[in-house]
KEDRENRO-843118 format. One record per residue (C-alpha): chain; residue number from 1; residue in three letters; x, y, z. Coordinates in Angstrom, 1 decimal, always signed. Layout:
REM residues N
PT A NUM ala X Y Z
...
***
This chain:
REM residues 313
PT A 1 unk +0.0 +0.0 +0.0
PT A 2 unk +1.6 +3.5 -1.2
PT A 3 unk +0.9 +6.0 +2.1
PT A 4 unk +0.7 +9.7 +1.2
PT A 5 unk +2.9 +12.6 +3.0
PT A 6 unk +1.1 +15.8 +2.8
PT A 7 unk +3.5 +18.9 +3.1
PT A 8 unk +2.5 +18.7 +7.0
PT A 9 unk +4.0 +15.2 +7.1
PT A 10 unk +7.1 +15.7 +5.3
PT A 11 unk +8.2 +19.0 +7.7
PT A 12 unk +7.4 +16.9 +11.0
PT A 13 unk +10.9 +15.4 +10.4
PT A 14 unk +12.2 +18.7 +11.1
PT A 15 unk +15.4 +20.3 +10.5
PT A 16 unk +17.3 +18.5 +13.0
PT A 17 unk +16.1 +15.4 +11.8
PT A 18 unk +16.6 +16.1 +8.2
PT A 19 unk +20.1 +17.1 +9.0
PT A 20 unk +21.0 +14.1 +10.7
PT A 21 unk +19.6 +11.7 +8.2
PT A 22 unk +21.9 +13.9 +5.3
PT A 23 unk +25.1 +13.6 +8.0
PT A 24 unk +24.0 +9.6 +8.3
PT A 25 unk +23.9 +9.0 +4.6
PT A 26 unk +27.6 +10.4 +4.0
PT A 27 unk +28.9 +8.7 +7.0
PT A 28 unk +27.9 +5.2 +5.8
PT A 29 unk +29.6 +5.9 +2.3
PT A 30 unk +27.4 +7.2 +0.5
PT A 31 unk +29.2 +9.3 -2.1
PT A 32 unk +27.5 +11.8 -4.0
PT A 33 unk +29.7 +11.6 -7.3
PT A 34 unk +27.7 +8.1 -7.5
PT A 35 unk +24.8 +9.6 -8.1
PT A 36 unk +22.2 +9.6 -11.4
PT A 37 unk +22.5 +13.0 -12.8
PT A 38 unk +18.9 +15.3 -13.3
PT A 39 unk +17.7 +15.4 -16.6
PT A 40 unk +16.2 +18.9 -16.8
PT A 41 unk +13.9 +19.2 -19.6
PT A 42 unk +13.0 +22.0 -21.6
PT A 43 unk +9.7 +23.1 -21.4
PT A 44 unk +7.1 +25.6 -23.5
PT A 45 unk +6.5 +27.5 -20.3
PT A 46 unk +9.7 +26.6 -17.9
PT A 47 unk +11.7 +23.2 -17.0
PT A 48 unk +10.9 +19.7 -15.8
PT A 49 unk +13.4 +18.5 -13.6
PT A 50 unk +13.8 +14.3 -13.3
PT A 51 unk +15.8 +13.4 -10.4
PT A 52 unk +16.3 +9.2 -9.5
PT A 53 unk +18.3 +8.3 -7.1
PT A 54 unk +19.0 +4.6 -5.3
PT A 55 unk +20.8 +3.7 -1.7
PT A 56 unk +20.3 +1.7 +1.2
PT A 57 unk +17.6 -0.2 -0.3
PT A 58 unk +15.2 +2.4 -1.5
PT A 59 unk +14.5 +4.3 -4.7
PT A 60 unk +13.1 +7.3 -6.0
PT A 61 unk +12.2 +9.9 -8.3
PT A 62 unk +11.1 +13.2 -8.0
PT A 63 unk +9.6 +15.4 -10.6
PT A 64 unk +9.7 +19.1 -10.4
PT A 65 unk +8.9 +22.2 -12.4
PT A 66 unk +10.4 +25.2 -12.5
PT A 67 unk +7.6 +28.3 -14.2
PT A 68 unk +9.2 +31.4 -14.2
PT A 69 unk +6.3 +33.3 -15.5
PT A 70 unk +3.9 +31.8 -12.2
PT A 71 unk +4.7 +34.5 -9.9
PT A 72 unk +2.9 +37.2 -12.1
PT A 73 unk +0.1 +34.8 -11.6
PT A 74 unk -0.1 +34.7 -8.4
PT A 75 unk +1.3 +30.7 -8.6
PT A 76 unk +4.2 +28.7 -7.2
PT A 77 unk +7.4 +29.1 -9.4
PT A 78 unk +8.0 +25.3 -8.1
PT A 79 unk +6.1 +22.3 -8.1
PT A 80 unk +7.4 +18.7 -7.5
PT A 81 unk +6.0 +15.4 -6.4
PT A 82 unk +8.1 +12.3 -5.0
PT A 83 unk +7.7 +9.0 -5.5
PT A 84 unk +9.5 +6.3 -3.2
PT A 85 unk +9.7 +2.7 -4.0
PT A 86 unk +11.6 -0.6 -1.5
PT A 87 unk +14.5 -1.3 -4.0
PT A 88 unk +14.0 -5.1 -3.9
PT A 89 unk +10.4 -5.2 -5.1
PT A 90 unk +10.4 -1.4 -7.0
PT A 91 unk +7.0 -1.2 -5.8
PT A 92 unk +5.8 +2.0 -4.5
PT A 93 unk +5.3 +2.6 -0.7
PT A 94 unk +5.4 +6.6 -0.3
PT A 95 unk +4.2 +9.4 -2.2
PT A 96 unk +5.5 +12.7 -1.0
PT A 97 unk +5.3 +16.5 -1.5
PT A 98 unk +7.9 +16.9 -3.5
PT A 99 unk +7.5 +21.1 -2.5
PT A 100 unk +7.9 +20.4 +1.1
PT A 101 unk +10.7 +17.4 +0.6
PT A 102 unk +12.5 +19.9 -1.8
PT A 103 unk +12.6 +22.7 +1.1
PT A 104 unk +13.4 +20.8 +4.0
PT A 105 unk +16.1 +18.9 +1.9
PT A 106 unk +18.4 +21.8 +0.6
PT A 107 unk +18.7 +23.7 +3.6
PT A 108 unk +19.5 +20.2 +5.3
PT A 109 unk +22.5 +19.6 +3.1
PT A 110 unk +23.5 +23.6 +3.7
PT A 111 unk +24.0 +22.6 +7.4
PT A 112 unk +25.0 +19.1 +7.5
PT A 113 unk +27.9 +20.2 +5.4
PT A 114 unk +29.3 +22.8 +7.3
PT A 115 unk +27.8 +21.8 +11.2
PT A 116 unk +31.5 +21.4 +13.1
PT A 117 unk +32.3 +25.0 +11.3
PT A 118 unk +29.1 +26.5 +12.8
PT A 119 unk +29.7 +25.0 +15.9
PT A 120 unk +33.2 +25.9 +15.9
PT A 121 unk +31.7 +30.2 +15.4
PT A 122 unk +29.1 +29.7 +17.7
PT A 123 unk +31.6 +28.5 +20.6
PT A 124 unk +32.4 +32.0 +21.6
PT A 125 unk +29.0 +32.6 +22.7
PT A 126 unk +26.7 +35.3 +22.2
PT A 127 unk +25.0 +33.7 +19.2
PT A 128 unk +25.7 +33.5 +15.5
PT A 129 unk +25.0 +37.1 +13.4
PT A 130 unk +23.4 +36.0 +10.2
PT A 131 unk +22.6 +37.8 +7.3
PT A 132 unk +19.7 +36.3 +4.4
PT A 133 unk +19.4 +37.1 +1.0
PT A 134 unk +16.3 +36.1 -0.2
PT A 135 unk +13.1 +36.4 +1.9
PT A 136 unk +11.3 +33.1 +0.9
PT A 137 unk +11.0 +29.6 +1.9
PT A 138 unk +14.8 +29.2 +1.5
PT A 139 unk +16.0 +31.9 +3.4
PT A 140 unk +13.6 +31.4 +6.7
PT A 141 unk +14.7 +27.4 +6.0
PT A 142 unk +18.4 +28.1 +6.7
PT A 143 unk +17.8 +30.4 +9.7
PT A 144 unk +15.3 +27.9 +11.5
PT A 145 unk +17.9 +24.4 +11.2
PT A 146 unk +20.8 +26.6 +11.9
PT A 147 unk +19.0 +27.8 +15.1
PT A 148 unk +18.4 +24.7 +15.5
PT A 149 unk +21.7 +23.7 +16.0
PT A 150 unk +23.5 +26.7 +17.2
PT A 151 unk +22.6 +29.5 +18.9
PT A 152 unk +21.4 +32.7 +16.6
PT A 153 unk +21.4 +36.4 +18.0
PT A 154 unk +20.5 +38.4 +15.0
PT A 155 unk +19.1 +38.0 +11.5
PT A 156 unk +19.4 +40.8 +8.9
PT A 157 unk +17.0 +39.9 +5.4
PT A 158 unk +18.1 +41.5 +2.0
PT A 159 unk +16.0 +41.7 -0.7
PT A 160 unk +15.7 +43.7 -4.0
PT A 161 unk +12.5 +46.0 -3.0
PT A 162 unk +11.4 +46.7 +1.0
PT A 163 unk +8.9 +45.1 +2.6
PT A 164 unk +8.0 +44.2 +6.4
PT A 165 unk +10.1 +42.2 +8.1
PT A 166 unk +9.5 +38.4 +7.9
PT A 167 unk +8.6 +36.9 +11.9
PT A 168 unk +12.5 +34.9 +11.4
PT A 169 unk +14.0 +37.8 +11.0
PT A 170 unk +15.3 +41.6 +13.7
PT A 171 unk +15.5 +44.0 +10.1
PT A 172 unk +14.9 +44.0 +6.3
PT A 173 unk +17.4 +46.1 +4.2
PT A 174 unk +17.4 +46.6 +0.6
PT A 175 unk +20.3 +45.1 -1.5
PT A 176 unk +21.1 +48.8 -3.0
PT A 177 unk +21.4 +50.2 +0.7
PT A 178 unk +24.6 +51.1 +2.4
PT A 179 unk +23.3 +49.3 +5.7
PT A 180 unk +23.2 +45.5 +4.0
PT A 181 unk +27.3 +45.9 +3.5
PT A 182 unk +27.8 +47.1 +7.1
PT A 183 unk +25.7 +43.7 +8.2
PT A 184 unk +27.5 +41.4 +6.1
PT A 185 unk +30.8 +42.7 +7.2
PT A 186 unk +30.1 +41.7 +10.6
PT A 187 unk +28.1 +38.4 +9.5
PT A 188 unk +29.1 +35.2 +10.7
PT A 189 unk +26.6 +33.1 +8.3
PT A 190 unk +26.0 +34.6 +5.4
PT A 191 unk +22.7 +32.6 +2.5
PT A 192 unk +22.4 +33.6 -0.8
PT A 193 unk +18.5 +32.0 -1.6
PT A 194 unk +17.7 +34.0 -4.6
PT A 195 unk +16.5 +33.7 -8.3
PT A 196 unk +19.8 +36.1 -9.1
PT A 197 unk +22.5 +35.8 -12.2
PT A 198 unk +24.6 +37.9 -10.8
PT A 199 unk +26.7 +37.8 -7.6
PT A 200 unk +24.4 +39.6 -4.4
PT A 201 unk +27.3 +39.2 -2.3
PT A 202 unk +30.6 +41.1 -2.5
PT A 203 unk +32.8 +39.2 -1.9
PT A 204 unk +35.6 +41.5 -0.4
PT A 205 unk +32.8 +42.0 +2.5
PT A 206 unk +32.7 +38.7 +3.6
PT A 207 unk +35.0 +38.2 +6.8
PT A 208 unk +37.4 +35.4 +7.2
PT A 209 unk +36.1 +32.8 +9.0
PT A 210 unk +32.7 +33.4 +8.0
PT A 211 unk +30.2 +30.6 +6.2
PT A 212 unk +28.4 +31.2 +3.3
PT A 213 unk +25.7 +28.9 +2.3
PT A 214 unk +24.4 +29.4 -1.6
PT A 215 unk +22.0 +27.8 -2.9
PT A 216 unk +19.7 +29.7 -5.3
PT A 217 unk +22.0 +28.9 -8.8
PT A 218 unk +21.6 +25.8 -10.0
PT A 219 unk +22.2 +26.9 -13.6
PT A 220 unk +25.8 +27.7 -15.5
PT A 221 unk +25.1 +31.0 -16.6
PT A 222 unk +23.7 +32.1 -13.0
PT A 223 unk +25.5 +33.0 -9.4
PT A 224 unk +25.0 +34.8 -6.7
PT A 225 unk +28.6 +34.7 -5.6
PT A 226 unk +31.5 +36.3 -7.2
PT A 227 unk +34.9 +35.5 -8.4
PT A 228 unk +36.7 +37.5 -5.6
PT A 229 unk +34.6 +35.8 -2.7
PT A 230 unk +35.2 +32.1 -4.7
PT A 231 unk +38.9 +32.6 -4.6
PT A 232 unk +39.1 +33.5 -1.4
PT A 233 unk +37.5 +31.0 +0.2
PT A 234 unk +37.4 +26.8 +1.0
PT A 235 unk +34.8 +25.9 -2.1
PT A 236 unk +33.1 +22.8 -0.4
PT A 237 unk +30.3 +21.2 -2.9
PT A 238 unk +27.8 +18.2 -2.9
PT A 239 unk +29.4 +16.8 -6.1
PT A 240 unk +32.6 +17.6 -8.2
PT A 241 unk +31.4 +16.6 -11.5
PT A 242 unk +27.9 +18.4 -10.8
PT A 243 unk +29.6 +21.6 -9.7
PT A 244 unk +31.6 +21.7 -12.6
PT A 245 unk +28.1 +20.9 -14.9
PT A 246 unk +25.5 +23.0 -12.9
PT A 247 unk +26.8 +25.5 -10.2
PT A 248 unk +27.1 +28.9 -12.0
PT A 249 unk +29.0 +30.0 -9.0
PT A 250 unk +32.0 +27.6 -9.7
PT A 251 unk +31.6 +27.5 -13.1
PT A 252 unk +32.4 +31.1 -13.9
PT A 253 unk +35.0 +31.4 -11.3
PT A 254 unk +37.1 +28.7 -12.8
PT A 255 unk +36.2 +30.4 -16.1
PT A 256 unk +37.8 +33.6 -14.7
PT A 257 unk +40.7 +32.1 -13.7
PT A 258 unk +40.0 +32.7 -9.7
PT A 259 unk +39.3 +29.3 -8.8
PT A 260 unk +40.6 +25.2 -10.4
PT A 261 unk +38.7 +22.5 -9.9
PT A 262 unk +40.6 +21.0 -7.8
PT A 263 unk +40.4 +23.3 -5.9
PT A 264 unk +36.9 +22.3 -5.1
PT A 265 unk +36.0 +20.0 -1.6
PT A 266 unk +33.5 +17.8 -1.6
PT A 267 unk +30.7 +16.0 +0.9
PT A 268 unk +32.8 +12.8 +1.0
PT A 269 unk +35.9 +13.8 +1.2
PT A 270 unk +34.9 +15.9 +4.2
PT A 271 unk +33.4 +13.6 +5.3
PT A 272 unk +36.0 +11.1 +5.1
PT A 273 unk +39.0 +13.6 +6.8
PT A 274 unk +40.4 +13.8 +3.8
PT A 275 unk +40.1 +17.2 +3.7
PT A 276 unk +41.3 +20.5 +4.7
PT A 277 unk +39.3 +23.0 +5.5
PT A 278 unk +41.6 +25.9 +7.5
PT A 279 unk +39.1 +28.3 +9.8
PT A 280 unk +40.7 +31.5 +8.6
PT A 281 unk +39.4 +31.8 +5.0
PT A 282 unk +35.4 +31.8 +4.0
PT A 283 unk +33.7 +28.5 +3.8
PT A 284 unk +31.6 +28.3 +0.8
PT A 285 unk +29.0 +25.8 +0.8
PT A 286 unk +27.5 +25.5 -2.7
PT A 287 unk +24.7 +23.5 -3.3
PT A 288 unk +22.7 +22.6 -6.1
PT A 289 unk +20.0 +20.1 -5.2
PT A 290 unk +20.8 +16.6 -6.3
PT A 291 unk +18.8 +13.2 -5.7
PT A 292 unk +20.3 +11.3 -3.1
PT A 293 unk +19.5 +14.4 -1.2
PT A 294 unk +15.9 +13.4 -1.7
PT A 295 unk +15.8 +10.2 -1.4
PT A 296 unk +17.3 +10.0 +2.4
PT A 297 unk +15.4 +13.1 +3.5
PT A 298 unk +12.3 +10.9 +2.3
PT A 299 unk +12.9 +7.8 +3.8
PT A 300 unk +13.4 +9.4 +7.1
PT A 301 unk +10.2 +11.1 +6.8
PT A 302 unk +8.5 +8.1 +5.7
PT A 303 unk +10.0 +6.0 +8.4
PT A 304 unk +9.1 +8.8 +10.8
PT A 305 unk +5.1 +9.0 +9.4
PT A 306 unk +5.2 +5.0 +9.7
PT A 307 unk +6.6 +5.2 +13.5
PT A 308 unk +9.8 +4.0 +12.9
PT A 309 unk +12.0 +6.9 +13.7
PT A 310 unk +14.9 +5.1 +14.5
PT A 311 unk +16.0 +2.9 +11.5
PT A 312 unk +18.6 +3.7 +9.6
PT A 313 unk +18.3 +4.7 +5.6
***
């Protein structure tokens, strides 16, 4: 029988939970470079998005759309659905929102992949100083796991155009202003979750020492971060080969001459020890979405909905 997870369902894991099941994954070998690439197809309208992936004895797919012309109708810009299948019969046993998987997903893999580094900031005390850009589902997804995790004091929002300030967040500063620079000097965290092709973040702002998660590029032609900020820092990615394919932000840094590809860190290596991540430059954690990403966020919300909290993916 194929249970359904409604939006509701899928966010009861939770960020911590979510985290750990990403942190869990990479810890019993699973390495990301193994993974089924997306197929993005292109649409009249926009892009379908196919994404399989298979490990630890499950299997699934999940579909997603990308319409840029929805917002001007009053419509999500993404949709997706997941499908989740037992890997020795492929038969069906979970049918997720693919929306709400999607969400709690990417900021999962933004903190699971830099957690000891956060931890490490946060050991001063007096909580972390974080600064958003982007005032959607994205940016209020990275502030709630990493307060989940760490302790936050302050959360500044920058967007494009004003606007009140979301609950998550103490202010809301436009991008053009001179008070977002001031903030992100001083930031310890700093997200890029925008639709952006070009960099939001300058990257001589950012302080040494400081994390930046970016995840709103998952095109070659678009970044939010610039060449400056790229060289600068530790570039740590899901996915070498997927970077180097998908990730704007890396590809047109290497382009420019600022950054190599081996340069580049990735989940398992880190994961592994194998590599070295020094706490006095930038960490850069760029993420594109890939499907091993959904696929162990699912299962643990499906265990989770079926009462089994405690098995292992």
């Amino acid at each position: 029988m194929t249970v359904t997870l409604d939006a509701a369902d899928v966010f009861a894991l939770g960020p911590a939970g979510a985290v750990a099941a990403v942190r869990e994954a990479l810890a019993g070998g699973l390495d990301p470079d193994g993974d089924v690439p997306r197929a993005v197809v292109p649409l009249a309208y926009g892009q379908g998005l196919l994404m399989p992936s298979e490990s630890g004895g499950w299997f699934g797919v999940k579909i997603a759309t990308v319409a840029p012309g929805n917002a001007a109708r009053g419509l999500r810009r993404i949709n997706a659905t997941y499908l989740l299948h037992d890997s020795a019969t492929l038969t069906p046993v979970a049918l997720l929102d693919g929306v709400a998987l999607t969400t709690l997903r990417t900021f999962a893999v933004s903190v699971a992949a830099c957690l000891d580094r956060l931890r490490a900031l946060a050991g001063g005390g007096g909580g972390l100083r974080m600064v958003v850009f982007g005032a959607g589902p994205q940016g209020e997804g990275h502030v709630v796991a990493v307060r989940a995790h760490v302790p936050v004091a302050d959360v500044t929002v920058v967007t494009r155009r004003g606007g009140p300030v979301p609950g998550w967040a103490d202010r809301r500063l436009t991008a053009d202003g001179a008070g977002a620079a001031d903030w992100v000097r001083r930031a310890d965290v700093v997200v890029t979750a925008t639709s952006a092709r070009e960099p939001v973040v300058d990257g001589r702002l950012v302080c040494d020492g400081a994390v930046v998660l970016a995840v709103g590029s998952h095109e070659p032609g678009a970044r939010e971060l610039d060449s400056v900020l790229m060289g600068r820092a530790t570039v740590l990615v899901e996915s070498r080969a997927t970077a180097l394919r998908e990730a704007g932000d890396v590809v047109m840094a290497v382009h420019e001459g600022s950054l190599a590809p081996d340069d580049l860190v990735t989940l398992a290596e880190l994961t592994g020890s194998r590599a070295d991540v020094p706490a006095d430059r930038p960490l850069v954690v760029k993420t594109c979405g890939m499907g091993w990403q959904d696929l162990v966020v699912a299962v643990a919300a499906h265990r989770r909905k079926e009462g089994r909290p405690g098995e292992r993916s």
